[in-house]
ROTIDREN-921093 format. One line per 4 residues: number of its first residue (from 1); their letters; for each residue x, y, z of N, C-alpha, C, O. Coordinates in nm, 4 decimals. Layout:
N
NUM> A> X Y Z X Y Z X Y Z X Y Z ~ ...
END
This chain:
180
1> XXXX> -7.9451 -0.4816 2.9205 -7.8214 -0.5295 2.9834 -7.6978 -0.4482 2.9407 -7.6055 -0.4617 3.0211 ~ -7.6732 -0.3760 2.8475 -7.5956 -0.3128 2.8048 -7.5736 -0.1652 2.8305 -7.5110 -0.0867 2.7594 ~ -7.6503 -0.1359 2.9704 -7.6687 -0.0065 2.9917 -7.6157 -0.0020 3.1476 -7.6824 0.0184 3.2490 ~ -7.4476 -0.0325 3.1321 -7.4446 -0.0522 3.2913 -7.2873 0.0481 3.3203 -7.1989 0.0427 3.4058
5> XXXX> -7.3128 0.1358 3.1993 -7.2199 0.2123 3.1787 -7.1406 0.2617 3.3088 -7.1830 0.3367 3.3967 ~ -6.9866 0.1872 3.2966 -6.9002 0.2264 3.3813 -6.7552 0.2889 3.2925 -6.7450 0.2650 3.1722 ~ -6.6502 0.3679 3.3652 -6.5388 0.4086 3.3125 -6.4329 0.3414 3.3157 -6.3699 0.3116 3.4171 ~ -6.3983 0.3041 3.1665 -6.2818 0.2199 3.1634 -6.1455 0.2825 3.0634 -6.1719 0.3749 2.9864
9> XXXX> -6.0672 0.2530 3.0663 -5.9363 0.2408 2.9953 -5.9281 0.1756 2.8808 -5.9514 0.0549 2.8740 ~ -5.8973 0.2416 2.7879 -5.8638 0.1269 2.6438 -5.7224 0.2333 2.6107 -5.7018 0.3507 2.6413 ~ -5.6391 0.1314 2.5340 -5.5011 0.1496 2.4539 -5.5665 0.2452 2.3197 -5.6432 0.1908 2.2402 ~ -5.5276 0.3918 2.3045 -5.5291 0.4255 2.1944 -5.3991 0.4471 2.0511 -5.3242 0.5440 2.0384
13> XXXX> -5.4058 0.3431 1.9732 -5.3140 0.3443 1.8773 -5.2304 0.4905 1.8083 -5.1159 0.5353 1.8145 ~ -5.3477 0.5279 1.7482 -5.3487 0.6773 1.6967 -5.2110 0.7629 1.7936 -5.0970 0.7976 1.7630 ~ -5.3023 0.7728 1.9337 -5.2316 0.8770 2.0251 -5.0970 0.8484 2.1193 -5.0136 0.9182 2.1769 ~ -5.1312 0.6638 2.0971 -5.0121 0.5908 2.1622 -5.0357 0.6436 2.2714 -4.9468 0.7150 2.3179
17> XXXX> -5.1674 0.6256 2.3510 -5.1468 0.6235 2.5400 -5.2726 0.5608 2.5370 -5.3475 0.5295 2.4445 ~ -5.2805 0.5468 2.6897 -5.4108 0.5308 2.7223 -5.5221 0.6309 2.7445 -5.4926 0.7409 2.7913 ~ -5.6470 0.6020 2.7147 -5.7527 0.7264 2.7560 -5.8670 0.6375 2.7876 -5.8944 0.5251 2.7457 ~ -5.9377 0.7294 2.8867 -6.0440 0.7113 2.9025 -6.1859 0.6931 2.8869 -6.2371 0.7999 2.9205
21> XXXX> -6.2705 0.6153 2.8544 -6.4036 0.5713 2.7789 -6.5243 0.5184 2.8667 -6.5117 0.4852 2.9846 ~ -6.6394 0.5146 2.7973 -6.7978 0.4606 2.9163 -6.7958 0.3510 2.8535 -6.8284 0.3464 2.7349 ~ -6.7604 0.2523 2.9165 -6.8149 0.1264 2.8701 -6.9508 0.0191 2.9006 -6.9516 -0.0457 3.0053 ~ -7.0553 0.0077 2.8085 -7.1638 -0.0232 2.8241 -7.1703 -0.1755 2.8840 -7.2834 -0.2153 2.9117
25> XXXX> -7.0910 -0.2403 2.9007 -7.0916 -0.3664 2.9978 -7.1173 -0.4896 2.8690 -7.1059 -0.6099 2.8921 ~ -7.1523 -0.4347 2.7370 -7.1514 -0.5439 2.6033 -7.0352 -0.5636 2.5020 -6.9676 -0.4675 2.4654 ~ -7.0135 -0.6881 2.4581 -6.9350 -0.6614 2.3197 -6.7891 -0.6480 2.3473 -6.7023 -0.6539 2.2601 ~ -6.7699 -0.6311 2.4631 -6.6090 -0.6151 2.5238 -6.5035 -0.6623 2.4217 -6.5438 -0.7598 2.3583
29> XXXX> -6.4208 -0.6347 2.3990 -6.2765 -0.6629 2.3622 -6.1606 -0.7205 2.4682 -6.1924 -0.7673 2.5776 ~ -5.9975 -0.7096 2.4137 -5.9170 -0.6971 2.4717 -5.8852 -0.5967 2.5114 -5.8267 -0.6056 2.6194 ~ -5.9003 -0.4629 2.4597 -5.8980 -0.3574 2.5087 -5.9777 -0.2808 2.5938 -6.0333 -0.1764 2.5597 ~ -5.9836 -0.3321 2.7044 -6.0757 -0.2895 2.7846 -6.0027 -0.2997 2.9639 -5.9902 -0.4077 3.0217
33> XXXX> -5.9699 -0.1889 3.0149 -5.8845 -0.1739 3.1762 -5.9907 -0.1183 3.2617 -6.0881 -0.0524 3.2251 ~ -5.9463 -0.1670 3.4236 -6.0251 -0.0865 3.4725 -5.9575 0.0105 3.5574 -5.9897 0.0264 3.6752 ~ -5.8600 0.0786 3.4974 -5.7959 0.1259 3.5767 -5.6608 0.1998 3.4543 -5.6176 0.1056 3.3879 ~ -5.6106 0.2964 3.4248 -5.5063 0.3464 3.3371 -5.4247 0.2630 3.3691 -5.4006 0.1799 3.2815
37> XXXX> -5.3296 0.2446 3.5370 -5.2336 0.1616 3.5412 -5.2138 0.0040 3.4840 -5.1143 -0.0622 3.4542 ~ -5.3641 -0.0234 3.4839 -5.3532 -0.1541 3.3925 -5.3554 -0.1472 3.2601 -5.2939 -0.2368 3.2024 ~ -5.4184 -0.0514 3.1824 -5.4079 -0.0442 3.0802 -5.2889 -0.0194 3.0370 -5.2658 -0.0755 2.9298 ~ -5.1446 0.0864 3.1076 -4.9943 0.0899 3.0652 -4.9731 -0.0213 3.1082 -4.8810 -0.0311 3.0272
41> XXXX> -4.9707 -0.1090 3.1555 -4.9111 -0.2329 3.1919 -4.9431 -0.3077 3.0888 -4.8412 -0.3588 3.0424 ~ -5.0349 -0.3365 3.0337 -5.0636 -0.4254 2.9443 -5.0680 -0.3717 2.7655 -5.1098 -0.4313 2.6662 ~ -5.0128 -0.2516 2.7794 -5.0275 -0.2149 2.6030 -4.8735 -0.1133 2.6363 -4.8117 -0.0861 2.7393 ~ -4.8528 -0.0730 2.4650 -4.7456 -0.0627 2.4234 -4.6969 0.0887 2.4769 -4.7607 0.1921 2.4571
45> XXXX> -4.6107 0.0820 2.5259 -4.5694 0.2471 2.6006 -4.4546 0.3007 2.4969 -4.3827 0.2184 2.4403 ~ -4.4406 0.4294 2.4755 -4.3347 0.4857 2.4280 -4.2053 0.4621 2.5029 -4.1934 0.4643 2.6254 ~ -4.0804 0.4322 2.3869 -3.9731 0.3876 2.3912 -3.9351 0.5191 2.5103 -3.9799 0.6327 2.4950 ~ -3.8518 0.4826 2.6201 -3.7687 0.6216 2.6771 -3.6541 0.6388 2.6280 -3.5904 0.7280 2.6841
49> XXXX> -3.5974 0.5816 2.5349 -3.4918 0.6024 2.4488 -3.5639 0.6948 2.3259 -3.6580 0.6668 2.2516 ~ -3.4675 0.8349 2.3376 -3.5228 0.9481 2.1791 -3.4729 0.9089 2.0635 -3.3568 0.8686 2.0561 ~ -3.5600 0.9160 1.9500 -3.5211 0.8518 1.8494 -3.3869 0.9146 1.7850 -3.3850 1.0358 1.8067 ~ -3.3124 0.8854 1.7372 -3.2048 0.9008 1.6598 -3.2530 1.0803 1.5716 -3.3651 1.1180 1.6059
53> XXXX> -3.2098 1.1366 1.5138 -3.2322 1.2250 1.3654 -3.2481 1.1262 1.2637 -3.2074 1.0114 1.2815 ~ -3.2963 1.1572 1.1735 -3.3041 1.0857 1.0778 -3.2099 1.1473 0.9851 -3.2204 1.2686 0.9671 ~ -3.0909 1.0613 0.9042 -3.0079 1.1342 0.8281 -3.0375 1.0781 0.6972 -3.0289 0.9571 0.6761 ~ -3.0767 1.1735 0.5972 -3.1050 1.1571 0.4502 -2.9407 1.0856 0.3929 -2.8361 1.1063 0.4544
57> XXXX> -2.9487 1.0112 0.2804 -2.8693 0.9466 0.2084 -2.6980 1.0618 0.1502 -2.5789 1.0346 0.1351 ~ -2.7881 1.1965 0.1345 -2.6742 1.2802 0.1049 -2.7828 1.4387 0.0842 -2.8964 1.4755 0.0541 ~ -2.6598 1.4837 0.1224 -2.6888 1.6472 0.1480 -2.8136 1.7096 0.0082 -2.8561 1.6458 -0.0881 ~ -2.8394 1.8366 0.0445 -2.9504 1.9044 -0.0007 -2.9208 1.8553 -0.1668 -2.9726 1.7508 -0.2060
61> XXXX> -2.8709 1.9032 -0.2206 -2.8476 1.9670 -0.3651 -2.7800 1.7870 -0.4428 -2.7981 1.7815 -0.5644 ~ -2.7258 1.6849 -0.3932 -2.7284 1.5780 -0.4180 -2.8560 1.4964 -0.4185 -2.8943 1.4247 -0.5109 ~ -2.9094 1.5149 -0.3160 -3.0190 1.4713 -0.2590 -3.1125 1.4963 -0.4050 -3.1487 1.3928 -0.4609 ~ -3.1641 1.6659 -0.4868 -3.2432 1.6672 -0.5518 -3.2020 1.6083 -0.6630 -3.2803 1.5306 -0.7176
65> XXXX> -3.0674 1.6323 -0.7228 -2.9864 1.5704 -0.8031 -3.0526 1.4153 -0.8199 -3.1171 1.3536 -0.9047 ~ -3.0130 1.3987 -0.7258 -3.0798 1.1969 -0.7643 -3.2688 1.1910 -0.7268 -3.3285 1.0946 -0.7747 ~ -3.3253 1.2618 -0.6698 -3.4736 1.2920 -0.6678 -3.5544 1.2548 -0.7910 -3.5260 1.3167 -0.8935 ~ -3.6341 1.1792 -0.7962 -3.7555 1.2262 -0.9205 -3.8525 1.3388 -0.8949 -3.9027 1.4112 -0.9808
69> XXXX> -3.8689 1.3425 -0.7849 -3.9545 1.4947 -0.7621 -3.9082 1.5330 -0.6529 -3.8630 1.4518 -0.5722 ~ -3.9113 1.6956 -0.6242 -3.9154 1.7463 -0.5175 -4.0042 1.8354 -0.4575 -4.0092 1.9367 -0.5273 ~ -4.0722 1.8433 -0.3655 -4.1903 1.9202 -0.3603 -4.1737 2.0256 -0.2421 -4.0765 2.0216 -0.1665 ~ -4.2632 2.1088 -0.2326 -4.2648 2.2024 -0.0817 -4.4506 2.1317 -0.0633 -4.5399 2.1365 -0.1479
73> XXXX> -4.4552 2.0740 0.0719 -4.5979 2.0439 0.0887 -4.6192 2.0330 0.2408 -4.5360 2.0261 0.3312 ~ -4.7607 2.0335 0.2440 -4.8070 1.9803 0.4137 -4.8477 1.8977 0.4256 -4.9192 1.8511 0.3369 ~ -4.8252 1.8322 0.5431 -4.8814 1.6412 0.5956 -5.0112 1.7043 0.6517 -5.0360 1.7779 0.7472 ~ -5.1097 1.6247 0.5190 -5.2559 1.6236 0.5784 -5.2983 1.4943 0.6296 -5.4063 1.4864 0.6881
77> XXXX> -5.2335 1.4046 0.6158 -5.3021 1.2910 0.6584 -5.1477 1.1752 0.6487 -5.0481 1.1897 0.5779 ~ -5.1742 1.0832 0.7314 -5.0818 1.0003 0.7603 -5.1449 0.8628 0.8229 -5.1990 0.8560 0.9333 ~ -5.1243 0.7343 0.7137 -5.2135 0.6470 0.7156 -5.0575 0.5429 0.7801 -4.9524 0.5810 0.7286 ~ -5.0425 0.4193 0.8862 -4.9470 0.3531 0.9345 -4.9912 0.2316 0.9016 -5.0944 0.1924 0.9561
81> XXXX> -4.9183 0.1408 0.7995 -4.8835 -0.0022 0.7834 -4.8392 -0.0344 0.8851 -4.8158 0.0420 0.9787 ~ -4.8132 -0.2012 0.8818 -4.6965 -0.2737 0.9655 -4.5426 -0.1839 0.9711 -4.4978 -0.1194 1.0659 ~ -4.4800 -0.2069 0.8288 -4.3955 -0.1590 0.8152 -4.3437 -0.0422 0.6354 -4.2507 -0.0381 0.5549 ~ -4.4762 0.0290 0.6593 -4.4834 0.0876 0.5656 -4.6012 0.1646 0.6164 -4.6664 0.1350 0.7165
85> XXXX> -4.6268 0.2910 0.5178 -4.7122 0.3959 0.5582 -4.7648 0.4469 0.3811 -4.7518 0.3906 0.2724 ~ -4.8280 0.5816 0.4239 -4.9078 0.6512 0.3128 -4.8860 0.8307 0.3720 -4.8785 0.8584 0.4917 ~ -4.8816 0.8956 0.3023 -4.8541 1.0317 0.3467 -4.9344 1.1253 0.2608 -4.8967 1.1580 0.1482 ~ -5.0285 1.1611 0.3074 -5.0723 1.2674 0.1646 -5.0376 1.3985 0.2220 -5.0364 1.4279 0.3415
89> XXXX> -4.9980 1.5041 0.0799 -4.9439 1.6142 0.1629 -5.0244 1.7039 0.0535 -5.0454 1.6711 -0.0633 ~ -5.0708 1.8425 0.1270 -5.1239 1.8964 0.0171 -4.9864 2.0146 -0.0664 -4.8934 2.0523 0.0049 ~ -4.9917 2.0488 -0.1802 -4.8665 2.0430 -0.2387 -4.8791 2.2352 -0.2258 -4.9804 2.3019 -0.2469 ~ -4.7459 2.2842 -0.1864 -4.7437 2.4288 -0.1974 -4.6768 2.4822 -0.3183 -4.6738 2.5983 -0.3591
93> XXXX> -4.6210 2.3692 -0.3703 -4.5210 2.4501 -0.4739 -4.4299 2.2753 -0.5177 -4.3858 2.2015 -0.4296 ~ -4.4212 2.2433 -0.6719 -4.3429 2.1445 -0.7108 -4.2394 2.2375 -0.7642 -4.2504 2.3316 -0.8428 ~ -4.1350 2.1873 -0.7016 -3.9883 2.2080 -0.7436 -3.8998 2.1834 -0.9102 -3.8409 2.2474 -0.9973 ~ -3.9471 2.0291 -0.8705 -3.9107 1.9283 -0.9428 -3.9728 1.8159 -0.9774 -3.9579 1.7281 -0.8924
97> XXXX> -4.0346 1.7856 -1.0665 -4.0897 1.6334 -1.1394 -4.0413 1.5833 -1.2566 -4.0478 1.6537 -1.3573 ~ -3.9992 1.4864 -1.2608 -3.9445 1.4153 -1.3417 -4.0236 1.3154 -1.4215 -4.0072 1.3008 -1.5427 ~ -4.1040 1.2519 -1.3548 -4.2484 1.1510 -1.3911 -4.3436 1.1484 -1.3558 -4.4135 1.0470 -1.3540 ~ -4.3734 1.2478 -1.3206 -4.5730 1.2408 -1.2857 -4.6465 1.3436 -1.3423 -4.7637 1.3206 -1.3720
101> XXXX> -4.6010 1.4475 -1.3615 -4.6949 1.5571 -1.4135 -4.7797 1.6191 -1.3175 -4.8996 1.6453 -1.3071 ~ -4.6959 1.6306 -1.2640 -4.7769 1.7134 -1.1225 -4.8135 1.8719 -1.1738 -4.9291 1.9048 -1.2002 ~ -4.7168 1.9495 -1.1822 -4.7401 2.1308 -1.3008 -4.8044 2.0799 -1.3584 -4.9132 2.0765 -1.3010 ~ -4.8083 1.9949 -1.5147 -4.8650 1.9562 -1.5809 -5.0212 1.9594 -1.5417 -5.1004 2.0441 -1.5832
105> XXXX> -5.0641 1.8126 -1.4217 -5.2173 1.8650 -1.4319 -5.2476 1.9529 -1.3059 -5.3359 1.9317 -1.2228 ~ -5.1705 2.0408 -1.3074 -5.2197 2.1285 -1.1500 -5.2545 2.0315 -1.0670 -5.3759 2.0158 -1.0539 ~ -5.1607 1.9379 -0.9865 -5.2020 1.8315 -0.8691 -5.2135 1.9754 -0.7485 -5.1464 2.0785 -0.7423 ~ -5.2984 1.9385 -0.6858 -5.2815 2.0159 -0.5663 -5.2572 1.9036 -0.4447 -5.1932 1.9414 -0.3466
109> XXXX> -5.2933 1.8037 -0.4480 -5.2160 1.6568 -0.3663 -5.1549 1.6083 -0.3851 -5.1621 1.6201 -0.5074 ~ -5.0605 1.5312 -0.3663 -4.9732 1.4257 -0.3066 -4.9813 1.2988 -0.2448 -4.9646 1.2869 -0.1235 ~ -5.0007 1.2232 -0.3037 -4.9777 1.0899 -0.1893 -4.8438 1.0069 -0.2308 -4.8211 0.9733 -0.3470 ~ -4.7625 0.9796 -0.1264 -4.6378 0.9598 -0.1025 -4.6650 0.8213 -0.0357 -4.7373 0.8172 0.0639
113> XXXX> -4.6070 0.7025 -0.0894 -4.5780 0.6045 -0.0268 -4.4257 0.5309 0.0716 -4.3266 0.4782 0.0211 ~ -4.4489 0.5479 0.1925 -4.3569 0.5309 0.2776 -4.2928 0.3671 0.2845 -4.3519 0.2626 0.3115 ~ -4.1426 0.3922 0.2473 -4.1000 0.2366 0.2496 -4.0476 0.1813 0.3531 -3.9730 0.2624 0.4078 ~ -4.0511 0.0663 0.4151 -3.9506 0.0386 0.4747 -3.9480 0.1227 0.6186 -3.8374 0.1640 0.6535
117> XXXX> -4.0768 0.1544 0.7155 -4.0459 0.2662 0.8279 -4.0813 0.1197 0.9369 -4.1395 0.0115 0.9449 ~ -3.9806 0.2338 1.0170 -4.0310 0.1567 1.1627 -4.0577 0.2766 1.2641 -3.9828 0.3653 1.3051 ~ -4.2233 0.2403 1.2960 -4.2792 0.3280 1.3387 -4.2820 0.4253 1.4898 -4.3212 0.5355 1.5281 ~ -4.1905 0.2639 1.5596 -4.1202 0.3860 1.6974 -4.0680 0.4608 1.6849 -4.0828 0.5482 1.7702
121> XXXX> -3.9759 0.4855 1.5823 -3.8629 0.5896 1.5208 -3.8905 0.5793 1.3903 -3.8398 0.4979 1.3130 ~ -3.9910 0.6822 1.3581 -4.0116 0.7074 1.1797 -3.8950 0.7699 1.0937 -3.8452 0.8800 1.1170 ~ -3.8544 0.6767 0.9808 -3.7719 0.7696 0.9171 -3.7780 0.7655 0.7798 -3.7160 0.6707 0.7316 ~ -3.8477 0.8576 0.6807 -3.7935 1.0076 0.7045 -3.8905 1.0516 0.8217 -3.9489 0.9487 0.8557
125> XXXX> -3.9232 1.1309 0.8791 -3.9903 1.1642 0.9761 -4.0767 1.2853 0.9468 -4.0481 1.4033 0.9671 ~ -4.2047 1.2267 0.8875 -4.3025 1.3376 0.7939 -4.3702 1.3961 0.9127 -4.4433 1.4904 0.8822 ~ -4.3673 1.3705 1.0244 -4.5102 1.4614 1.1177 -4.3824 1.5263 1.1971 -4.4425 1.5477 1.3024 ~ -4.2835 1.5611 1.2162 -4.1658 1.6307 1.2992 -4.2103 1.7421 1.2906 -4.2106 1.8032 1.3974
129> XXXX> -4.2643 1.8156 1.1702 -4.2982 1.9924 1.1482 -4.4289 1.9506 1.1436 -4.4729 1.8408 1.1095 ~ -4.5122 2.0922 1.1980 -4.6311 2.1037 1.1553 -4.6340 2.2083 1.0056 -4.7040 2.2070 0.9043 ~ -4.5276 2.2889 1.0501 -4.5105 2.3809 0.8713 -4.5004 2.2904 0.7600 -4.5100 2.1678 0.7570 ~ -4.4791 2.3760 0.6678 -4.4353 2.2858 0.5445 -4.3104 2.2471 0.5349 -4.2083 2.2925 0.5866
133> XXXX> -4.3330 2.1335 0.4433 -4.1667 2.0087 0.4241 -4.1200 2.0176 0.3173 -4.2092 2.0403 0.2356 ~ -4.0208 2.0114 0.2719 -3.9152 1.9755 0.1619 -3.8853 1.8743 0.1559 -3.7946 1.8221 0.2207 ~ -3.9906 1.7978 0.0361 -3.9840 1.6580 0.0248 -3.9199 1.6175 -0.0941 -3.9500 1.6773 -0.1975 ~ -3.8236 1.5122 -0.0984 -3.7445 1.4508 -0.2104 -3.7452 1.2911 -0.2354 -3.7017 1.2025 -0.1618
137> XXXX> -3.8009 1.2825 -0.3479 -3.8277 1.1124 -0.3495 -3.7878 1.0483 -0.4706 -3.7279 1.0992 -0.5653 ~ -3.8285 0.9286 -0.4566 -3.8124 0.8934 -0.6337 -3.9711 0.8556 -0.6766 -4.0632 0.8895 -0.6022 ~ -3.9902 0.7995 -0.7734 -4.1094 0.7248 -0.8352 -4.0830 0.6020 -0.8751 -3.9653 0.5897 -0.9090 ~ -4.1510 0.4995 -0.8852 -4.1774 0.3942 -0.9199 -4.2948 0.3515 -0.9759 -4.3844 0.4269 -0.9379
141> XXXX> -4.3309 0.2771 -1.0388 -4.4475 0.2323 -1.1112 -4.5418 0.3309 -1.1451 -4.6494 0.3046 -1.1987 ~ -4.4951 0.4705 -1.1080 -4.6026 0.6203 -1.1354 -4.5967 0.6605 -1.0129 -4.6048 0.7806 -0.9872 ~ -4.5783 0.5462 -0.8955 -4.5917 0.6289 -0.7179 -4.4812 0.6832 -0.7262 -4.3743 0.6599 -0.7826 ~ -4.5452 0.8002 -0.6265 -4.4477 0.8547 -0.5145 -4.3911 0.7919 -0.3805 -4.4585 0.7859 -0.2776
145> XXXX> -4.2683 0.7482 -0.3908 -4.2185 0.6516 -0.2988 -4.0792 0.7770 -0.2217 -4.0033 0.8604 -0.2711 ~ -4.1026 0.7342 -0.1028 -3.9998 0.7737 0.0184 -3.9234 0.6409 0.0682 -3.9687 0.5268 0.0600 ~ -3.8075 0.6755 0.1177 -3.7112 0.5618 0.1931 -3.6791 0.5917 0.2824 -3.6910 0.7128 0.3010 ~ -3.6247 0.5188 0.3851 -3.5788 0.5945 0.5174 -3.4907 0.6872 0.4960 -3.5042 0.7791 0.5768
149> XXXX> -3.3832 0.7071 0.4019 -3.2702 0.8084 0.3986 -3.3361 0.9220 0.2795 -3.2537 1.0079 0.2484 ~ -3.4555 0.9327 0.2180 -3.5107 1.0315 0.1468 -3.4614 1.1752 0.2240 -3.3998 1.1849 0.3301 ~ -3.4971 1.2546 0.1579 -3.4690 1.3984 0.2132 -3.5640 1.4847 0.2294 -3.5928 1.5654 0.1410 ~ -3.6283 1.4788 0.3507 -3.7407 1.5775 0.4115 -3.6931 1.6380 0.5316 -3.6394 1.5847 0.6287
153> XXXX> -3.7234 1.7682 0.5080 -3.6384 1.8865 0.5894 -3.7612 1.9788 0.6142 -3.8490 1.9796 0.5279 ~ -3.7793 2.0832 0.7625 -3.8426 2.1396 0.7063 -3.8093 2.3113 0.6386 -3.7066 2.3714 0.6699 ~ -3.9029 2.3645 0.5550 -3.8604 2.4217 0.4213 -3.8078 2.5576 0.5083 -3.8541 2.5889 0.6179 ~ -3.7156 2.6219 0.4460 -3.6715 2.7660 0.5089 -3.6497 2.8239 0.3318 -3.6318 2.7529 0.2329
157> XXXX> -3.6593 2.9768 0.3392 -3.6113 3.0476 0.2760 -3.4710 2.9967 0.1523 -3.4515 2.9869 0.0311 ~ -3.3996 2.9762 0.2870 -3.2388 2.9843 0.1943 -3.2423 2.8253 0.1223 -3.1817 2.8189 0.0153 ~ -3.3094 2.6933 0.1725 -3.2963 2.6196 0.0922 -3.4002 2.6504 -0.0002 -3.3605 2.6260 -0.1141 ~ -3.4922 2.6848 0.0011 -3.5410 2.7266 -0.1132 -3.4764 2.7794 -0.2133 -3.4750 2.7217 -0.3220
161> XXXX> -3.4186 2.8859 -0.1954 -3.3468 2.9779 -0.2642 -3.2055 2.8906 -0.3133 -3.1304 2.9644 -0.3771 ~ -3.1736 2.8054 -0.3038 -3.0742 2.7254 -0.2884 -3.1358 2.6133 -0.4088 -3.0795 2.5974 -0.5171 ~ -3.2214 2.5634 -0.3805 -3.2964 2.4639 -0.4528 -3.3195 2.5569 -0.5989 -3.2687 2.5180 -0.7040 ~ -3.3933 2.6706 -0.5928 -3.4099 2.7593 -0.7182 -3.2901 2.7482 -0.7961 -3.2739 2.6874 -0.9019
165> XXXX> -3.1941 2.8274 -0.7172 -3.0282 2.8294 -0.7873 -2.9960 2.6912 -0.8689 -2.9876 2.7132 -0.9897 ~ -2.9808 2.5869 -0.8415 -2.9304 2.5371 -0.8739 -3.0118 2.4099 -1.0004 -2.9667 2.3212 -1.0728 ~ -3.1611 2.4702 -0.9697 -3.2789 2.4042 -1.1369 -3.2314 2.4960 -1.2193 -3.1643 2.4597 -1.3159 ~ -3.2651 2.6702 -1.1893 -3.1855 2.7469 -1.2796 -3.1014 2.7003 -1.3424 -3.1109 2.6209 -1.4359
169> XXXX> -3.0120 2.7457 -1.2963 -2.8098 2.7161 -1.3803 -2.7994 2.5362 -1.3960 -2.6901 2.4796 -1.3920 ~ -2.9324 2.4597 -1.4142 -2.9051 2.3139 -1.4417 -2.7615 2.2618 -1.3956 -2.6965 2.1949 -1.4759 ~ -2.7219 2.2834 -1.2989 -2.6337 2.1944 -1.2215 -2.6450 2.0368 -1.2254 -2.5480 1.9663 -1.2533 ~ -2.7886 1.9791 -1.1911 -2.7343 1.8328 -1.1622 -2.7246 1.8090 -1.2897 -2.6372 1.7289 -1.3230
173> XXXX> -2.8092 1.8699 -1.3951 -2.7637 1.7815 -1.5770 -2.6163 1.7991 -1.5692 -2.5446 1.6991 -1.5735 ~ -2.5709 1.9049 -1.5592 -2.3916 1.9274 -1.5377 -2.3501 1.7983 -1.4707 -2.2944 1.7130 -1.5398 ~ -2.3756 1.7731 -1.3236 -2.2937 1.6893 -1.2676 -2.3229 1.5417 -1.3410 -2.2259 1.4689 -1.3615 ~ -2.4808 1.4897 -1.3877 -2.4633 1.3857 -1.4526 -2.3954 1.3837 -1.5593 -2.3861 1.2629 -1.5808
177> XXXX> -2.3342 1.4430 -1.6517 -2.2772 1.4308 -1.7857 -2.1246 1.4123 -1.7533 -2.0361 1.3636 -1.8237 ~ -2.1169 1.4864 -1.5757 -1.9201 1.4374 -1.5236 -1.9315 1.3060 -1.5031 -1.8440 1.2339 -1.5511 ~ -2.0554 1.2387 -1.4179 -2.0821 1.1737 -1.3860 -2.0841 0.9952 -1.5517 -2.0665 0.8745 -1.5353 ~ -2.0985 1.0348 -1.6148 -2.1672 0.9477 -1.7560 -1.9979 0.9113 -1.8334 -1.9905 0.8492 -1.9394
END
């Protein structure tokens, strides 16, 4: 009885559209159209409003300043909560660590916990580049935690070179001690 394979429509989460599937006539779900137009009618369509930019809390060199780590990495994987996520990135280069020991044990991963996103409009917005990112976060309990106003950019030359300058010549210890 289960071999009465016809073509149907199901809602794919992942890709956010509908696609096409053989459905064996058993076991059915809610997700199941016979037709694409029913399937957009009845599941979740992309907003036609473009999402906003996402604007970090404060510019580059503030931004690392208040950072517990800063990394250069790539989004290998991207896991979606309700209203929270998981980001693992594989790491090209740590900038900056403050509490994890990433140099320390040669991490070559990352997993970054995303706070607080809402997923029609992700922000910070880790899948925007397929290159590598310039990621700035804090830590908590040992995680790597992101916020919506974190600072992920993706990486060019001059902020690099910018970011170097200013671990060099210890600038933010400078500005915290104006700061204290």
């Amino acid at each position: 009885p289960c071999k009465v394979w016809e073509a149907r429509w199901a809602y794919n989460p992942l890709m956010k559209q509908c696609q096409a599937f053989a459905y064996g006539g058993c076991q059915g779900n809610g997700n199941s159209f016979r037709s694409r137009e029913e399937c957009e009618e009845n599941c979740p369509q992309p907003k036609s409003r473009p999402c906003r930019a996402c604007k970090p809390k404060s510019k580059m060199v503030p931004s690392l300043c208040r950072s517990d780590f800063a990394i250069v990495g790539r989004l290998t994987e991207l896991i979606e909560d309700l209203d929270s996520g998981i980001a693992r990135f594989s790491l090209e280069e740590v900038l900056r660590d403050e509490k994890m020991g990433l140099a320390f044990f040669d991490t070559r991963h990352l997993e970054v916990t995303l706070a607080r996103v809402d997923w029609s409009c992700p922000c910070p917005n880790v899948t925007l580049e397929d290159g590598p990112l310039l990621v700035m976060g804090e830590v908590q309990d040992g995680m790597a935690l992101l916020q919506p106003d974190s600072y992920v950019r993706p990486v060019t030359e001059r902020r690099l070179k910018k970011i170097r300058e200013v671990l060099e010549k210890r600038t933010c210890e400078l500005l915290q001690r104006f700061q204290d």
